[in-house]
C-alpha positions as CSV (number, residue, x, y, z in Angstrom):
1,X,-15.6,-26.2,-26.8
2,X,-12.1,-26.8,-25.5
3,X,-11.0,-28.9,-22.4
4,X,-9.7,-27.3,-19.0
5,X,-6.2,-28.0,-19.6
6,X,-6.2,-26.7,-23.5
7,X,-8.0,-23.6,-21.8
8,X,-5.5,-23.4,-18.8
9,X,-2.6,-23.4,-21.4
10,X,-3.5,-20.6,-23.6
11,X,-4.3,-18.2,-20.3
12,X,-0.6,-19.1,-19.2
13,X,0.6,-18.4,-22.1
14,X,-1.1,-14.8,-22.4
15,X,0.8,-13.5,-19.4
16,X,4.2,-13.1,-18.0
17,X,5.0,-11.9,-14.3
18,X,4.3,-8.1,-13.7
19,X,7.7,-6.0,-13.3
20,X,8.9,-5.6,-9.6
21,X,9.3,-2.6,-7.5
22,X,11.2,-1.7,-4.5
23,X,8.6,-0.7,-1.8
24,X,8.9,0.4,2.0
25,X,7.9,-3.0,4.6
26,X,5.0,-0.4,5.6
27,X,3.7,-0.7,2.4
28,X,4.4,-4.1,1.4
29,X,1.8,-6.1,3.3
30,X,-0.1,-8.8,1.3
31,X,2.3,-8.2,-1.9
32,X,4.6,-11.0,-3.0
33,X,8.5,-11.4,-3.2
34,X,10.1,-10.8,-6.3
35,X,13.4,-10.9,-4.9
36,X,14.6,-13.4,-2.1
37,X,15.4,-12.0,1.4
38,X,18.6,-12.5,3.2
39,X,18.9,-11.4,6.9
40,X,21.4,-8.2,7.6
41,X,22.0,-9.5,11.5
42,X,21.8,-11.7,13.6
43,X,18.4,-12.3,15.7
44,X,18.9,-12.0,18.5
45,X,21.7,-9.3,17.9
46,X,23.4,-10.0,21.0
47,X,23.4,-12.7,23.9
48,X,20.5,-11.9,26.5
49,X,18.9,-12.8,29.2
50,X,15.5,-14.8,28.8
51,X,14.0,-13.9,31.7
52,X,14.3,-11.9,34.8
53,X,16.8,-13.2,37.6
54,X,20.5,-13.3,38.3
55,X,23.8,-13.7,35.9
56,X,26.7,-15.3,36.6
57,X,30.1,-17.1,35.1
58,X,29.5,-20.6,35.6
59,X,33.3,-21.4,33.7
60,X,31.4,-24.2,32.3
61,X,30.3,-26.7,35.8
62,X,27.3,-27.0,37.3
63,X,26.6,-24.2,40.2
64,X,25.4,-26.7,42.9
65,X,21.5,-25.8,45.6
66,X,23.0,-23.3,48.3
67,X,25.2,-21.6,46.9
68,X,25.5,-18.3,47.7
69,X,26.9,-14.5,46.0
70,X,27.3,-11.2,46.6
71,X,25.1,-9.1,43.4
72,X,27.4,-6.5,42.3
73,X,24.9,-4.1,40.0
74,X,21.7,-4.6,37.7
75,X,21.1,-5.0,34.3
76,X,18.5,-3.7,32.5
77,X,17.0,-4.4,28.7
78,X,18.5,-1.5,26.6
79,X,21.5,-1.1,28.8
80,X,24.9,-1.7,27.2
81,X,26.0,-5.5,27.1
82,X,29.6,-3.9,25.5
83,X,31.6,-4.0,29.4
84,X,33.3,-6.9,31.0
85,X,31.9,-7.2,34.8
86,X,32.6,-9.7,37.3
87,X,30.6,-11.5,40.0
88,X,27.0,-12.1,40.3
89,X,24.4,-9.2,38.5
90,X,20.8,-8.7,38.8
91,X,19.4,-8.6,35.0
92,X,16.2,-7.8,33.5
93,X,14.3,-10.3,30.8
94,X,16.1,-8.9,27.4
95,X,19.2,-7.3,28.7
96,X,22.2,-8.3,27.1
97,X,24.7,-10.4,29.0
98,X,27.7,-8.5,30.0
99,X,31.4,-10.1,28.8
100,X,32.2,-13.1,31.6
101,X,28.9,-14.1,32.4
102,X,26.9,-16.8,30.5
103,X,23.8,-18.2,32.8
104,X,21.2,-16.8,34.1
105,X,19.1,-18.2,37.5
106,X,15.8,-17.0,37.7
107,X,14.8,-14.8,40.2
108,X,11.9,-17.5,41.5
109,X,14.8,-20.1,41.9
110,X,17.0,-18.0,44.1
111,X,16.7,-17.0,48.1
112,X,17.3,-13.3,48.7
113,X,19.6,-13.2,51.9
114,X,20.1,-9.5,52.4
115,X,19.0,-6.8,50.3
116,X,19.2,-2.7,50.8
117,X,17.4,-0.2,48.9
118,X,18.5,-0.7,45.7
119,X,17.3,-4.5,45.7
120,X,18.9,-7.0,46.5
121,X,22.8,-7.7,48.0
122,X,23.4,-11.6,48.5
123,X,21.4,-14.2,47.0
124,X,21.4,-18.4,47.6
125,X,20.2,-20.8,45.0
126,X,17.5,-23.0,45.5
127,X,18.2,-24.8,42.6
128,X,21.2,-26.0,40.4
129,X,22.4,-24.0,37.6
130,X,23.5,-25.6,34.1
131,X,26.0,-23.6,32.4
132,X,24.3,-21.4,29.7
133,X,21.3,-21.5,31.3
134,X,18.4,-19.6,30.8
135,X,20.3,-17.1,27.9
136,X,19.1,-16.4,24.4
137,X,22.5,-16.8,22.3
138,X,23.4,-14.3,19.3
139,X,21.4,-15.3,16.1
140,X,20.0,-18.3,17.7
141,X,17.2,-17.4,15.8
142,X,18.5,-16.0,12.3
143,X,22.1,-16.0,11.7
144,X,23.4,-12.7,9.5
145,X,23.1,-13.8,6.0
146,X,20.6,-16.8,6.3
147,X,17.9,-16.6,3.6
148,X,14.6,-16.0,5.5
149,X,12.1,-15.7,2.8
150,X,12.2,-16.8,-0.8
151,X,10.8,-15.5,-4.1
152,X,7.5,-16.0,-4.3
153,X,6.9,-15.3,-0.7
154,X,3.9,-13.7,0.3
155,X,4.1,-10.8,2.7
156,X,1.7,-11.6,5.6
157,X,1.6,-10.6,8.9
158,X,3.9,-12.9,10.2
159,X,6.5,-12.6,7.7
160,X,6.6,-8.6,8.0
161,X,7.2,-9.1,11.8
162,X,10.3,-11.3,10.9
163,X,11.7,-8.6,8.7
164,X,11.0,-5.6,11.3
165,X,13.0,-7.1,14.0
166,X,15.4,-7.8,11.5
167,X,15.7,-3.7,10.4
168,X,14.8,-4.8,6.9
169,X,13.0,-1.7,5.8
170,X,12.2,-2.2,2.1
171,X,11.5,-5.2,0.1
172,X,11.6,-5.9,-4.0
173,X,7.9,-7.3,-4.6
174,X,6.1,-8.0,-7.7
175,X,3.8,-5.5,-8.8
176,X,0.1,-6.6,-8.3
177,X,-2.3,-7.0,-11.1
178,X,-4.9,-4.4,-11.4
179,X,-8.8,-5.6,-12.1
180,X,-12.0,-4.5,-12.5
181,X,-15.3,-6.2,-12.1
182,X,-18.3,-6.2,-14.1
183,X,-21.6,-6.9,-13.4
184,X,-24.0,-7.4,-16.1
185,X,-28.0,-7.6,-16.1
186,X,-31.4,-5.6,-16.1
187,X,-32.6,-8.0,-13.0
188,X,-29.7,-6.7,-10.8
189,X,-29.7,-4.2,-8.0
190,X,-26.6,-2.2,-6.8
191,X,-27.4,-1.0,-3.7
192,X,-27.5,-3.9,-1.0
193,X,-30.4,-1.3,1.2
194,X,-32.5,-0.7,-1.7
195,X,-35.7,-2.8,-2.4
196,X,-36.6,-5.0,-5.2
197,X,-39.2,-4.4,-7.2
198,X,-40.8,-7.6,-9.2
199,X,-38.5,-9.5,-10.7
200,X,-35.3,-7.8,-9.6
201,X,-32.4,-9.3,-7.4
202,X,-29.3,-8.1,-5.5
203,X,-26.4,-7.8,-7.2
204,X,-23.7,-10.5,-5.1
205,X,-21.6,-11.5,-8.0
206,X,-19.7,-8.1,-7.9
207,X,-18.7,-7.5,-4.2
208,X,-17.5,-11.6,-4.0
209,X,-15.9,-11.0,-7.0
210,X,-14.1,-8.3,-5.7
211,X,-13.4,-9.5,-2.2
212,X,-12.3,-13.0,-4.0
213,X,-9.7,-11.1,-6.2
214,X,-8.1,-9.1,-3.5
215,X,-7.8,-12.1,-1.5
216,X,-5.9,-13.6,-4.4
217,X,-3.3,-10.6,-4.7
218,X,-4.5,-8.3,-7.0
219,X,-5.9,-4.4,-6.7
220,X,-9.2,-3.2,-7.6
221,X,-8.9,-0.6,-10.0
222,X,-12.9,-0.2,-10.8
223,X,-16.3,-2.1,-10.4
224,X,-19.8,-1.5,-11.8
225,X,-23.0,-2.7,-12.8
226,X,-24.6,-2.5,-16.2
227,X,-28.1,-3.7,-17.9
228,X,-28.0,-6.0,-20.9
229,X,-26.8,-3.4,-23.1
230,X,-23.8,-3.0,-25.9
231,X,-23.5,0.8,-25.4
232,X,-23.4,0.5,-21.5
233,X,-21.1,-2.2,-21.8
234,X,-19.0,-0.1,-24.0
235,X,-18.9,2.7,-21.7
236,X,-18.1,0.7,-18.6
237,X,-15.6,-0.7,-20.6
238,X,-13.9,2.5,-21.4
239,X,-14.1,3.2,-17.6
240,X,-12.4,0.2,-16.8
241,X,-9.6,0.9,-19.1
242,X,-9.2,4.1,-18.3
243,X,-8.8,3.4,-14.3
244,X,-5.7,1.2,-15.5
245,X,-7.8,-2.2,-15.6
246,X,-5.1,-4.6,-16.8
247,X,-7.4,-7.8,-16.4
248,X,-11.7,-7.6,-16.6
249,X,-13.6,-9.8,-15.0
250,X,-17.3,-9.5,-16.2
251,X,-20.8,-11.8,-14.8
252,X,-23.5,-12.5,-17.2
253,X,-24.5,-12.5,-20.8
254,X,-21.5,-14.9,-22.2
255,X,-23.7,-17.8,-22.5
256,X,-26.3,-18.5,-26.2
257,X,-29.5,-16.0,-25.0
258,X,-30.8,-12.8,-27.0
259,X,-29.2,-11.4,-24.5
260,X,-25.5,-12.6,-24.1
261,X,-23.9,-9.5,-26.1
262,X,-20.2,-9.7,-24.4
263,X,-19.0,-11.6,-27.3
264,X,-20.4,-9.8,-29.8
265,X,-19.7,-6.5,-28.3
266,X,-15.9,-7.7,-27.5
267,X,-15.5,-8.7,-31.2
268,X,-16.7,-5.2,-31.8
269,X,-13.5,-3.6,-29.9
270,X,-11.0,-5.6,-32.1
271,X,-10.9,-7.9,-29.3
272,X,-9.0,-11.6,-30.0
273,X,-11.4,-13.9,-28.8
274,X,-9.3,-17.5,-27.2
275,X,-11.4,-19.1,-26.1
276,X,-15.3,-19.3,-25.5
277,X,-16.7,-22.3,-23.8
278,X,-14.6,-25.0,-21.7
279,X,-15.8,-28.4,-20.7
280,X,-16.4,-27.5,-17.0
281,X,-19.4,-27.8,-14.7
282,X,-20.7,-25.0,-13.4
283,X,-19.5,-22.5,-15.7
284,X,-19.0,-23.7,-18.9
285,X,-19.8,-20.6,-20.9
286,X,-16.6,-18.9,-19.8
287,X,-15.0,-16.6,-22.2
288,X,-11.2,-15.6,-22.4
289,X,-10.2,-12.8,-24.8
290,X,-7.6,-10.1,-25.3
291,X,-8.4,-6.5,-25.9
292,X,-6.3,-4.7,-28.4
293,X,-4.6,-2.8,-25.8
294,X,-3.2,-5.7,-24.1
295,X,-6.2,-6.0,-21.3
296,X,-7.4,-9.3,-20.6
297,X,-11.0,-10.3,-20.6
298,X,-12.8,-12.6,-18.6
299,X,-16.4,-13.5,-19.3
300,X,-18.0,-15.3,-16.2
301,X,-21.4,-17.1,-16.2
302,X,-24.1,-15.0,-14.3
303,X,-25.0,-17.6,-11.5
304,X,-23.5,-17.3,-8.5
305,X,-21.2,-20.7,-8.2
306,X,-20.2,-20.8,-11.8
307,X,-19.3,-17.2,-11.3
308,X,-17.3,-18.9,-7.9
309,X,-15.8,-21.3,-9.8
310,X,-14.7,-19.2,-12.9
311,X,-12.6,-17.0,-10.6
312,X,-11.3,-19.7,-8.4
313,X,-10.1,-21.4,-11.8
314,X,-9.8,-19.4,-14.6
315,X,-8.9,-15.9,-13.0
316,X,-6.5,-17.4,-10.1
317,X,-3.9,-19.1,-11.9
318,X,-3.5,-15.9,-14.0
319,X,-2.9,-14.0,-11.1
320,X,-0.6,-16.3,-10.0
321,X,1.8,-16.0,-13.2
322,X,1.5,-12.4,-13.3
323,X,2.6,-12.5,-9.6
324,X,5.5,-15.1,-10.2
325,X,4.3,-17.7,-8.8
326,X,4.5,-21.3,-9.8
327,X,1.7,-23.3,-10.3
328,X,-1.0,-24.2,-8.2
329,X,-0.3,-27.3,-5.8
330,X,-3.7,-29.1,-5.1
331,X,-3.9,-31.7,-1.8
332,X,-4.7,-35.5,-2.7
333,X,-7.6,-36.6,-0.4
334,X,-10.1,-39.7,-0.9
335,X,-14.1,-39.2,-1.3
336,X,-15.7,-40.1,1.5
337,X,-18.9,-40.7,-0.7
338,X,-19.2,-41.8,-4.6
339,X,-19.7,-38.5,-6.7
340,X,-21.9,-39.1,-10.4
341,X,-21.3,-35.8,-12.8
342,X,-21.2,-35.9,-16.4
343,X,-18.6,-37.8,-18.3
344,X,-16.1,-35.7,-20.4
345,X,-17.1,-32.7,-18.1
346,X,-14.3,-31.4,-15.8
347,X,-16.3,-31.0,-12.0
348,X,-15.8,-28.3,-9.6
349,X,-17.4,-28.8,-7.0
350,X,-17.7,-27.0,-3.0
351,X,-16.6,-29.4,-0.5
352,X,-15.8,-30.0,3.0
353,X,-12.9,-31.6,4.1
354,X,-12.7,-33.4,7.5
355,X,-11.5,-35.8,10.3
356,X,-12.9,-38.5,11.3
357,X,-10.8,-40.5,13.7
358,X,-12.2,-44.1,12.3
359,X,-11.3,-42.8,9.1
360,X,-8.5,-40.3,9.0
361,X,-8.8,-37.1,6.3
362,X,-11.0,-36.8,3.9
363,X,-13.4,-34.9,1.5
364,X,-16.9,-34.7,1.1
365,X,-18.8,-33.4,-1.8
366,X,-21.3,-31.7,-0.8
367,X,-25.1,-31.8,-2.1
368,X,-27.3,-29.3,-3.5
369,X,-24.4,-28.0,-6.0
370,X,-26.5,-26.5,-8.3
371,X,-25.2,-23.2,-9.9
372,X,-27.7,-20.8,-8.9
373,X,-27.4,-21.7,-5.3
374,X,-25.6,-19.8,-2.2
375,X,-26.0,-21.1,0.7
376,X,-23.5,-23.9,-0.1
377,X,-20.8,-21.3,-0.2
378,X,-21.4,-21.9,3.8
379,X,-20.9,-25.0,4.3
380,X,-18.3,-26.1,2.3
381,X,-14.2,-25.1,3.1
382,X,-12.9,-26.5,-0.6
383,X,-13.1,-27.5,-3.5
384,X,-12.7,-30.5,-5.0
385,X,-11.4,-31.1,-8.8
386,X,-12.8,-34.3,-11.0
387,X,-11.0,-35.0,-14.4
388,X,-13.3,-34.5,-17.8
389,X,-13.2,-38.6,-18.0
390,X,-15.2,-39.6,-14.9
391,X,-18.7,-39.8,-14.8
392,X,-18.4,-41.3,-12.1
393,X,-15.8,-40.7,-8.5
394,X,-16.1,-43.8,-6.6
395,X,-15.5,-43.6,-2.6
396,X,-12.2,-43.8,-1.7
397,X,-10.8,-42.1,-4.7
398,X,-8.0,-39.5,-4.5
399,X,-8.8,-36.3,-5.4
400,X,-7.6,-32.5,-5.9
401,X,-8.4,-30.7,-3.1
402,X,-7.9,-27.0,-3.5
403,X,-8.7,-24.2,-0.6
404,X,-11.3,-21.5,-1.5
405,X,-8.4,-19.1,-2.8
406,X,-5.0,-19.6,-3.9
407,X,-3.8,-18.5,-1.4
408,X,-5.8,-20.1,1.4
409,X,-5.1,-23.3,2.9
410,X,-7.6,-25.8,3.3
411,X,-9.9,-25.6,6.7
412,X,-10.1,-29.1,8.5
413,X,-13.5,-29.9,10.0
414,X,-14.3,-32.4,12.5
415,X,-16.9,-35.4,10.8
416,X,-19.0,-35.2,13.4
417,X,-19.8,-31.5,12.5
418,X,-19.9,-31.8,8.8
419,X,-22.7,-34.2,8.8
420,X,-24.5,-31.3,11.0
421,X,-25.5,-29.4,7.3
422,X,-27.2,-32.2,5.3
């Protein structure tokens, strides 16, 4: 048995970041930056007005209450701010500010004193007007050639917007790892609507397996469910390999029973075996192997949390080299309560982090962590990290804080709600 960190340095050390690919923005959501992006314009691309009212040339002095113009034309947004105009013009929220004018009054700050069809034909302000006023300046935003977005960006919703109404139609991302996901036992049942005969259970490592990895960047290239068997694990393996699985992630049979065959069966295939067994609670069965083809292996404990806990921190940070990414950067908050585990075991643990306005931020391991258990899945919104030394965390104690994917930050609770689910 090996500790986390020995563990954590031979995965890194398997991997290198996937190739990268020049994709269209459309196609790019959720992938990651391989290549910084620098912006082609300016945003805004030209000076306009930020809401609806009047432009004028103020020639840099304040425009004093009551004063009144003539409105020589209107300006709408998509009009042409290219021509030089003089005077006072109606303009539309958006429309570009024509050559000699700079400030804008709105139209709920100005008295309408004679109007015609059109709209309206002389106009007094009811308030002053500072020069500049009320106009949205060229690249006040994003100056042309400021970087936006780094290398190692992740493309969410937020940052495609940025690039759209910057024209930037293609991106170079990193190419996402492919996975598939095994689930193995006799006991488990596929289909979520059938019913379970004696002694049989739904199958729920699988689809959070799946939902988890996705989440974390990476594409699903296959998923199944096998009995305790060499030969089916063989032939789902082919499967796997054959839909261009470049990482496995397998449940079940990894631990010391008659029926843990993955490492047996893997030695079988040729497979180089790294490491089985790390000093982590739950989960310390985990197995790590490379198949001759390249394809990694991941052998996950069968209950549900050290199945959890496997892909949070075995899987994730290899996703996160292959996707170019630096290593993980925990948060630092103190226990709120004492936490016991066993010493020279590495603890990770579902917890809630939270508020409390006596106390400031904190975390809070939760009870009833035991491996076979769900429902804790609910009420938690971290995890927390404890070294191999402790046995035991006393309150007040700075932690690792890590949010349920790597790519998730960590939820804030209010105290007065977390103490709502013990």
């Amino acid at each position: 048995m090996i500790d986390y960190a020995q563990a954590l340095r031979l995965m890194l050390a398997s991997v290198s970041p996937l190739p990268s690919r020049r994709v269209a923005l459309e196609a790019a959501s959720g992938a990651v930056l391989a290549e910084p992006v620098d912006s082609p314009q300016d945003l805004p691309p030209f000076d306009n007005s930020a809401m609806d009212g009047f432009a004028l040339a103020t020639a840099g002095s304040e425009i004093p209450v009551g004063s009144e113009f003539d409105v020589h034309g209107r300006l709408a947004a998509g009009d042409s701010g290219e021509r030089s105009v003089h005077g006072v013009w109606e303009i539309m929220t958006g429309a570009p500010m024509p050559v000699g004018l700079d400030s804008v009054v709105p139209v709920e700050q100005v008295e309408v004193l004679a109007r015609d069809a059109g709209g309206a034909r002389r106009i007094g302000l009811r308030q002053s007007l500072r020069p500049g006023q009320n106009v949205r300046l060229r690249g006040q935003d994003v100056a042309a050639g400021a970087r936006v977005l780094g290398a190692g960006t992740r493309l969410g919703i937020n940052e495609c917007t940025v690039l759209h109404a910057l024209g930037v139609g293609h991106v170079v991302v990193r190419a996402a790892p492919t996975v598939a996901v095994l689930a193995t036992g006799h006991e488990l049942v596929a289909d979520v609507h059938a019913p379970l005969a004696p002694g049989r259970i739904h199958d729920s490592n699988r689809p959070y397996l799946v939902d988890r990895l996705c989440a974390a960047g990476a594409d699903l290239a296959w998923q199944g469910v096998i009995g305790d068997e060499a030969k089916q694990f063989d032939a789902a393996l082919d499967q796997a390999l054959a839909a261009g699985a470049g990482i496995v992630v397998s449940t079940g049979a990894v631990s010391q029973g008659c029926h843990d065959f993955i490492p047996d069966a893997l030695r079988a295939r040729g497979a180089e075996q790294v490491f089985h067994q790390v000093a982590v609670r739950p989960g310390k069965p985990v197995l790590f192997a490379r198949l001759p083809g390249g394809t990694l292996y991941f052998g996950l404990p069968g209950n549900p949390l050290s199945a959890a806990a496997g892909q949070r921190f075995f899987v994730e940070p290899v996703l996160r080299r292959l996707l170019g990414l630096a290593e993980e950067t925990p948060l630092y908050l103190p226990l709120r309560e004492a936490v016991g585990k066993r010493a020279g075991m590495r603890l990770h643990a579902i917890a809630r982090v939270e508020f409390d306005p006596r106390l400031g931020l904190g975390v809070r391991v939760l009870p009833r962590q035991e491996s076979f258990r769900l429902t804790t899945l609910l009420q938690g919104n971290a995890w927390v990290v404890a070294d191999e030394a402790d046995a035991v965390v006393a309150a007040g104690t700075p932690v690792r804080v890590h949010g349920w994917g790597h790519f998730d930050p960590v939820r804030l609770e209010m105290a007065s709600e977390a103490s709502d689910v013990d």
